[in-house]
C-alpha positions, -999 to 999 in steps of 0.1 A, spaced: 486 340 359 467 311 372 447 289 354 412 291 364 406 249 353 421 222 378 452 212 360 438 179 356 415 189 337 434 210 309 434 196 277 399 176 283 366 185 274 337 186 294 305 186 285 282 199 307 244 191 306 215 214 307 185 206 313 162 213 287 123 211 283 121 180 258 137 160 280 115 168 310 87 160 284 102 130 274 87 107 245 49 103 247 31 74 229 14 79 197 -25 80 200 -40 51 186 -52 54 153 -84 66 142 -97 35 123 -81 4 120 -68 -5 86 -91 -29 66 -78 -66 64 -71 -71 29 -97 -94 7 -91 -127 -6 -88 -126 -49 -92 -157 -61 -84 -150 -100 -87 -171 -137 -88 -211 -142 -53 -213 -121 -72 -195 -95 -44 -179 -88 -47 -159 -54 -43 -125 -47 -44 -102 -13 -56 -72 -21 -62 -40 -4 -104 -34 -1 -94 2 -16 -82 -8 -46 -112 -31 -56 -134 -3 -54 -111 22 -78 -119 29 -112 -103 -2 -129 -111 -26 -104 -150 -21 -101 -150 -18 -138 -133 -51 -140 -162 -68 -114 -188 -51 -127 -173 -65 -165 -170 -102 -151 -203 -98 -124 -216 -133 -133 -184 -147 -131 -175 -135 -100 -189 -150 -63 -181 -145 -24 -171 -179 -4 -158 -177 29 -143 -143 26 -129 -147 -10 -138 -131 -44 -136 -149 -72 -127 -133 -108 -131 -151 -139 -106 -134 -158 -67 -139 -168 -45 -140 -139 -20 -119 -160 -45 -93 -169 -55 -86 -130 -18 -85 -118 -10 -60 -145 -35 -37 -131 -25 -46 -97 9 -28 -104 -6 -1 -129 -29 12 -94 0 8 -71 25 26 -91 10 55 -102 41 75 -104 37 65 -143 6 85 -145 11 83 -189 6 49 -188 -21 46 -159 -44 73 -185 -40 52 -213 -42 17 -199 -76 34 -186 -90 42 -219 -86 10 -234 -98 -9 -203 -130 -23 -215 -114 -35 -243 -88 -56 -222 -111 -66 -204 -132 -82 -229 -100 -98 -245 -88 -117 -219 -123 -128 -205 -129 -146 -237 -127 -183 -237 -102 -196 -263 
């Protein structure tokens, strides 16, 4: 019986290529988004005016405009900056309490007593 494959071929693989419709299609670009994302916003924070980026999003959540609307007098706008009169300490800790909400326990409770916080570290020892 002959082999139907060229004898140098037995023993070899070959792969053979179809065409298929993805690859007419090829890869398209992605649309452009929608909205460009907001720049974040200058957070110029305590007596060591300590500076934080922050996205514009989180200074309008619940803690955050609690916290400006708690220090309004001490806080003004200059050139694109906000500045917060309150404890450096106290503003990254809720800085990584918004962005880690995975710990959703200590988010609530951190919530209830946020005045409170508030008021403690905006006192002047």
């Amino acid at each position: 019986m002959e082999s139907p494959f060229h004898p140098s071929t037995i023993g070899c693989c070959a792969f053979i290529r179809r065409p298929s419709s993805l690859s007419r299609l090829g890869y398209r670009p992605l649309p452009p988004p929608v909205d460009p994302p907001e720049p974040p916003v200058r957070v110029v924070v305590g007596k060591e005016r300590r500076v934080f980026f922050v996205d514009p999003f989180v200074l309008q959540r619940d803690p955050f405009r609690i916290l400006m609307e708690t220090a309004g007098d001490g806080r003004t706008c200059r050139k694109g900056s906000v500045f917060v009169d309150v404890d450096a300490i106290l503003f990254e800790h809720m800085l990584w309490l918004v962005y880690d909400e995975r710990s959703s326990s200590s988010a609530s409770s951190f919530q209830l007593n946020l005045k409170e916080i508030i008021e403690f570290y905006s006192q002047d020892n």
